[in-house]
C-alpha positions as CSV (number, residue, x, y, z in Angstrom):
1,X,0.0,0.0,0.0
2,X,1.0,3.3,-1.1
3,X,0.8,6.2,1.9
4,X,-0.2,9.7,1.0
5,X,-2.9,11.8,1.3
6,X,-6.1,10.0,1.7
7,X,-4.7,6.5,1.8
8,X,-3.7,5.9,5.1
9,X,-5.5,2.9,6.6
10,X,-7.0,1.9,3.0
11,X,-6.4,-1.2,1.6
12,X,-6.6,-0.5,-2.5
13,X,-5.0,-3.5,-3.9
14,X,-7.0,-6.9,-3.8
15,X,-6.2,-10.2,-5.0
16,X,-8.7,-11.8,-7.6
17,X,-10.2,-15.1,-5.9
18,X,-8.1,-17.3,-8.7
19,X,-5.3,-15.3,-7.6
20,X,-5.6,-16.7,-3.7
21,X,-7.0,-19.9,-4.2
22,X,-4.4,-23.0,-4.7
23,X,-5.6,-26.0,-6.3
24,X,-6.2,-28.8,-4.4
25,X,-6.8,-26.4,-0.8
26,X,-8.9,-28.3,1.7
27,X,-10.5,-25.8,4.0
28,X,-13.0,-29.0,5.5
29,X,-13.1,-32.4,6.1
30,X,-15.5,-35.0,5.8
31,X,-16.6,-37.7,8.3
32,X,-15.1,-41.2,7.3
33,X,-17.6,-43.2,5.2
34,X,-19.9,-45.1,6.5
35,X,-21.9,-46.7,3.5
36,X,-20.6,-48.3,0.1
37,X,-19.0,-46.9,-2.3
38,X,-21.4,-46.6,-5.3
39,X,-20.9,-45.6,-9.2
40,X,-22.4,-42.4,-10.5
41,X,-23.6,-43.1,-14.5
42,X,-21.4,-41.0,-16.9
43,X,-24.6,-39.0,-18.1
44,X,-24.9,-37.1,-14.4
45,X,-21.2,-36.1,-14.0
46,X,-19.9,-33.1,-15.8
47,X,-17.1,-30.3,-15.6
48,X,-17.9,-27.9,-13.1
49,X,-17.0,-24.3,-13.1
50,X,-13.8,-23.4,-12.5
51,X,-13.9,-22.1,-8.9
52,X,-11.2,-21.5,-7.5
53,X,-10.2,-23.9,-4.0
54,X,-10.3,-21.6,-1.3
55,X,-12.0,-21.7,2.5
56,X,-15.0,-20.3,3.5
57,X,-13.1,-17.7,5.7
58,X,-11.2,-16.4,2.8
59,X,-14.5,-15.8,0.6
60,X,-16.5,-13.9,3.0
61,X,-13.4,-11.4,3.7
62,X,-12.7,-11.1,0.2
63,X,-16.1,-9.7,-0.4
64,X,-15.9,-7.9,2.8
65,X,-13.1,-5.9,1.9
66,X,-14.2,-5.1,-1.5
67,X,-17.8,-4.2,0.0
68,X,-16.1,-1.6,2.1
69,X,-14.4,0.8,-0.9
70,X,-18.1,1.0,-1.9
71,X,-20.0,4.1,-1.1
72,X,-23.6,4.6,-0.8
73,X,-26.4,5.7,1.3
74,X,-25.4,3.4,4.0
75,X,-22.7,5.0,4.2
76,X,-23.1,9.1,4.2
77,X,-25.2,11.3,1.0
78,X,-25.4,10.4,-1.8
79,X,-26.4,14.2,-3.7
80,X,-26.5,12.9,-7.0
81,X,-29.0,15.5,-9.0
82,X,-30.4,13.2,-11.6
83,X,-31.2,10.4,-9.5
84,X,-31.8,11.3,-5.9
85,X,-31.0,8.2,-3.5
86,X,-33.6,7.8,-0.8
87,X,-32.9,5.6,2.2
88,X,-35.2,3.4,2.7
89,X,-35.4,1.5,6.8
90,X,-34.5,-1.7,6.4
91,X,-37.5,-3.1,7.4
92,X,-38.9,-2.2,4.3
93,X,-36.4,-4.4,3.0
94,X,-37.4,-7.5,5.1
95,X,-41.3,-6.9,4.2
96,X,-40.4,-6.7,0.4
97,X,-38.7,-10.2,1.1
98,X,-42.3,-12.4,2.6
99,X,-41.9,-14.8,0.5
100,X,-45.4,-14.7,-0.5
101,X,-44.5,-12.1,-2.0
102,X,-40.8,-12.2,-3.3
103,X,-41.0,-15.9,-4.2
104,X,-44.7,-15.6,-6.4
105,X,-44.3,-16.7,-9.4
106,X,-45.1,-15.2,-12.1
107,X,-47.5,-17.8,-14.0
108,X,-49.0,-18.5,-10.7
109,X,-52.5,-19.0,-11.6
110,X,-54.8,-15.6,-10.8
111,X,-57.0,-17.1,-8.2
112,X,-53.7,-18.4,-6.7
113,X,-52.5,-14.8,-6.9
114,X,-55.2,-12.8,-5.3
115,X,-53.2,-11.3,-2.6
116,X,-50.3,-10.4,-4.4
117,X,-52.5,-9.0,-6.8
118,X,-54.4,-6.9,-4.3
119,X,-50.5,-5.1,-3.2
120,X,-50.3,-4.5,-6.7
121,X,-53.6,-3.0,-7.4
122,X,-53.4,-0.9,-4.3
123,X,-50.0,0.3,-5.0
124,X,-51.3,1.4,-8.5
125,X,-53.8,3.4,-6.5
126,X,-51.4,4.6,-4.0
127,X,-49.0,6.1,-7.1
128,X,-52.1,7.8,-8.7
129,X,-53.0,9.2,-5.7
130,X,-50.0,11.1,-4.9
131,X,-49.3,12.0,-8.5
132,X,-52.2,13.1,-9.8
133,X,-52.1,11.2,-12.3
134,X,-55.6,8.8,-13.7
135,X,-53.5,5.8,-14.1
136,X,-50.6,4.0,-13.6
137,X,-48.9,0.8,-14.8
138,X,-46.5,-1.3,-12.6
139,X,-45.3,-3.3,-15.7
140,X,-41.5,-1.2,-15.7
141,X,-39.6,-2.4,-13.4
142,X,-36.9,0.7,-12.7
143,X,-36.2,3.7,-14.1
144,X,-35.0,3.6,-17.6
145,X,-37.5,0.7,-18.0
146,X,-40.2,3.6,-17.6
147,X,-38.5,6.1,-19.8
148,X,-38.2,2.8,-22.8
149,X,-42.3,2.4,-22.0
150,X,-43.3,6.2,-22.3
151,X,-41.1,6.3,-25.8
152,X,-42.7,2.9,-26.8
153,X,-46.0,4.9,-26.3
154,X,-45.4,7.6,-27.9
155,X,-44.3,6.0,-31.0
156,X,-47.6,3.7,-30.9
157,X,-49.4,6.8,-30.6
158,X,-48.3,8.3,-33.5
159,X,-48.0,5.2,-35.5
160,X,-51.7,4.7,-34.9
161,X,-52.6,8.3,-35.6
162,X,-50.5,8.1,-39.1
163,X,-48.3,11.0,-37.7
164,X,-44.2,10.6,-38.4
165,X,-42.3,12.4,-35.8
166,X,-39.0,11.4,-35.9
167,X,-37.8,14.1,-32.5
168,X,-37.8,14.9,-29.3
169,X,-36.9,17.6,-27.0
170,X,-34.8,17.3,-24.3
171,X,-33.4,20.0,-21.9
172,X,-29.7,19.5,-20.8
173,X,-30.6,19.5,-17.2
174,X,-32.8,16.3,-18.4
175,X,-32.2,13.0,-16.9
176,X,-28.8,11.5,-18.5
177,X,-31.0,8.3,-19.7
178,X,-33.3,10.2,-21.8
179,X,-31.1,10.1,-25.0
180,X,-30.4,6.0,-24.9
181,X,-34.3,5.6,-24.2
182,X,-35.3,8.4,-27.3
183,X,-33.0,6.2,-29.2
184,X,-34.2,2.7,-29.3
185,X,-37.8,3.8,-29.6
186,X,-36.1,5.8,-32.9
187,X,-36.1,8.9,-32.0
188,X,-33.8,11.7,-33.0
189,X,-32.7,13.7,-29.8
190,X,-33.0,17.7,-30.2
191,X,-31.2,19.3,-27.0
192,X,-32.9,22.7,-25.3
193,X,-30.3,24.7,-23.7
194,X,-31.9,26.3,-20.3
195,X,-31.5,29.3,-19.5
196,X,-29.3,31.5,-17.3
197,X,-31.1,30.7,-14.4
198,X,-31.3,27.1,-14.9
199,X,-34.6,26.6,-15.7
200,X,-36.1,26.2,-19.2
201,X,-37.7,28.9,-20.9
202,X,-41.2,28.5,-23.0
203,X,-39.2,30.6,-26.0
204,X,-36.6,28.0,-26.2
205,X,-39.3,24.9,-26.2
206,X,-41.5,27.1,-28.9
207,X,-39.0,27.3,-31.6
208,X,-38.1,23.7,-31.8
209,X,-41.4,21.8,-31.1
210,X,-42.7,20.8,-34.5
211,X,-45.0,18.6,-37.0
212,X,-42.4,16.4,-36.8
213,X,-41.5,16.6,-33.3
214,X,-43.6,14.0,-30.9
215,X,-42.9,15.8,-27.3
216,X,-40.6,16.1,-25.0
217,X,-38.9,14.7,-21.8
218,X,-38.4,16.6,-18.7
219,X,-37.2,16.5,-15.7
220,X,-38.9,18.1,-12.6
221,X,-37.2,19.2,-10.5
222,X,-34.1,19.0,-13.1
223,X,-30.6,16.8,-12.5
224,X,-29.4,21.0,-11.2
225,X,-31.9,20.5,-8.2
226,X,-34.0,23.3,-9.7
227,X,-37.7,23.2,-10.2
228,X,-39.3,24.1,-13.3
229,X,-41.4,26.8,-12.5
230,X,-42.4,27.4,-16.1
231,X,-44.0,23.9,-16.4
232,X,-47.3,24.4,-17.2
233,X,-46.3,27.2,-20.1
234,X,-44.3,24.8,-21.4
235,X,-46.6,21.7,-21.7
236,X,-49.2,23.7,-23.0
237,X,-47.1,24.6,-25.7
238,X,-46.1,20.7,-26.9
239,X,-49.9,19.8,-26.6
240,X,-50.9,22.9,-28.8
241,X,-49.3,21.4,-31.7
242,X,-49.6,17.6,-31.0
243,X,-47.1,16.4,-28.8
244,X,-46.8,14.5,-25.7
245,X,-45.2,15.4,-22.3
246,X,-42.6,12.4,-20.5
247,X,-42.2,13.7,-17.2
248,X,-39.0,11.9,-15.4
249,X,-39.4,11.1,-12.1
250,X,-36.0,11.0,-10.8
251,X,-36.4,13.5,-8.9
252,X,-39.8,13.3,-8.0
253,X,-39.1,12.7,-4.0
254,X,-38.6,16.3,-3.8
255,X,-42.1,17.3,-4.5
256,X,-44.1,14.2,-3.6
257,X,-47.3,15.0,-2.0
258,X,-46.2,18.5,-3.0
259,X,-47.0,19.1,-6.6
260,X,-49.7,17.4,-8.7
261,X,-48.2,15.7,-11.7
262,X,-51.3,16.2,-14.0
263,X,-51.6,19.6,-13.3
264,X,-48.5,20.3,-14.4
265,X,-49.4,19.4,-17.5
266,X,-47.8,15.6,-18.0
C-alpha cells in the first residue's frame, strides 16, 4: 500500500479469488464413510465451473473488503442530481422479502394470486393518488424501463394516428438516460439549452417543437436541483401542436405530496 494523502489505513489493492486460491486447498473435512462406495452413470457427472479452492473464511473477507471501498447511502449522502437516492429503513427491506411475495411466481395462476395482486392494485392506487395522475402501470420495473415504455407509447401513438415524428426535446438538465431511451424507440434527440437561471424557458421549447417533433422529456425538478417553475407554459405549448409530455421522475421525491403531476401538464 502506497501512503499519501487519503490512503492511510485503505487497503486498495485486492487479489482476484483465482489469484488466492491454490488447487487442491482443503479448508474442511469430511466424516469417514460409512456406507458403500457406489458408481455415478457418466450421463450425471460433468465439468464444473472453474472455482477457485479456497475456504470459506477467505470468501467472505474477500467480499468484505471489497464491500467496504463502496460508497452509498449506507454509508453518508449520496447528492447525485439526476437520481436522488432515498434511504429506505431496512424493514422495508425485510417486508419486500415475505416470501409470498418475493418468491410468487409469475404464471401463478390468478385465483392463486389474489393477494399479491391486491398489493399491486393498491399500490397502483397509492401512485395515482400522490401524483395526480388517472393511471398508472407497474409493468417497468426501474427507471429507464419507464423512460423505454413512455417512448414505446409515444411511438404507438403516433403510429396509430399516421403522424411521423421522428424528435424529441430534451433539456440538458434532463435526466442522463433520456437520450439512450429516445433512441431505441427511434427517435432523433434535439437538446434545449436552459437558461441563465437554470430553468427552461417556453421561447426555447417554442422554436423547436414541430410537425415532426412528438414531445418532449423533462425532468422536474431537473438533474441541477432546480424546479421548473415554467412547467405548465411549457406543456401547453407541446400539446398545442400535438405532442406529448414524459415527465422523469427522478427526482420526484422532492415534491411528492407537494406538486400534482397532471396539473403540471404531464
Amino acid at each position: 500500500m502506497t501512503h499519501g494523502p487519503g490512503t492511510n489505513g485503505l487497503i486498495l489493492d485486492e487479489p482476484l479469488l483465482w489469484e488466492k486460491g491454490k488447487p487442491g486447498r482443503v479448508a474442511y473435512s469430511m466424516p469417514t464413510r460409512d456406507v458403500p462406495e457406489e458408481s455415478v452413470d457418466d450421463t450425471l457427472v460433468g465439468d464444473g465451473p472453474d472455482f477457485p479452492d479456497l475456504g470459506e473464511l477467505d470468501v467472505i473477507r474477500h467480499y468484505t473488503r471489497l464491500s467496504q471501498w463502496n460508497f452509498g447511502i449506507d454509508t453518508g449522502m449520496y447528492p447525485l442530481g439526476s437520481c436522488t437516492m432515498k434511504y429506505n429503513p431496512k424493514i422495508n427491506e425485510k417486508m419486500a422479502a415475505t416470501p409470498g411475495l418475493a418468491s410468487a411466481h409469475p404464471l401463478l395462476e390468478a385465483e392463486l394470486s389474489q393477494g399479491i395482486l391486491k398489493l399491486h392494485y393498491e399500490l397502483q392506487e397509492y401512485l395515482a393518488a400522490v401524483t395526480g395522475m388517472d393511471a398508472v402501470s407497474l409493468q417497468p420495473s426501474a427507471g429507464a424501463q419507464g423512460e423505454l415504455t413512455a417512448m414505446l407509447m409515444f411511438a404507438a401513438y403516433f403510429r396509430k394516428k399516421n403522424e411521423k415524428r421522428t424528435k424529441i426535446l430534451i433539456p440538458d438538465t434532463a435526466h442522463g438516460t433520456n437520450p439512450a431511451s429516445a433512441a431505441l424507440c427511434g427517435f432523433a434527440s434535439i437538446p434545449i439549452t436552459s437558461g441563465k437561471n437554470g430553468i427552461l424557458e417556453p421561447v426555447s421549447v417554442e422554436e423547436l417543437m414541430d410537425e415532426e417533433t412528438a414531445g418532449i422529456m423533462v425532468t422536474n425538478p431537473n438533474t441541477l436541483g432546480l424546479f421548473e417553475e415554467q412547467i405548465k407554459e411549457i406543456t401547453d405549448i407541446v400539446h398545442r401542436k400535438g405532442g406529448l409530455v414524459y415527465g422523469d421522475g427522478a427526482n420526484m421525491n422532492a415534491i411528492m405530496g407537494m406538486v400534482d403531476i397532471k396539473r403540471c401538464g404531464i
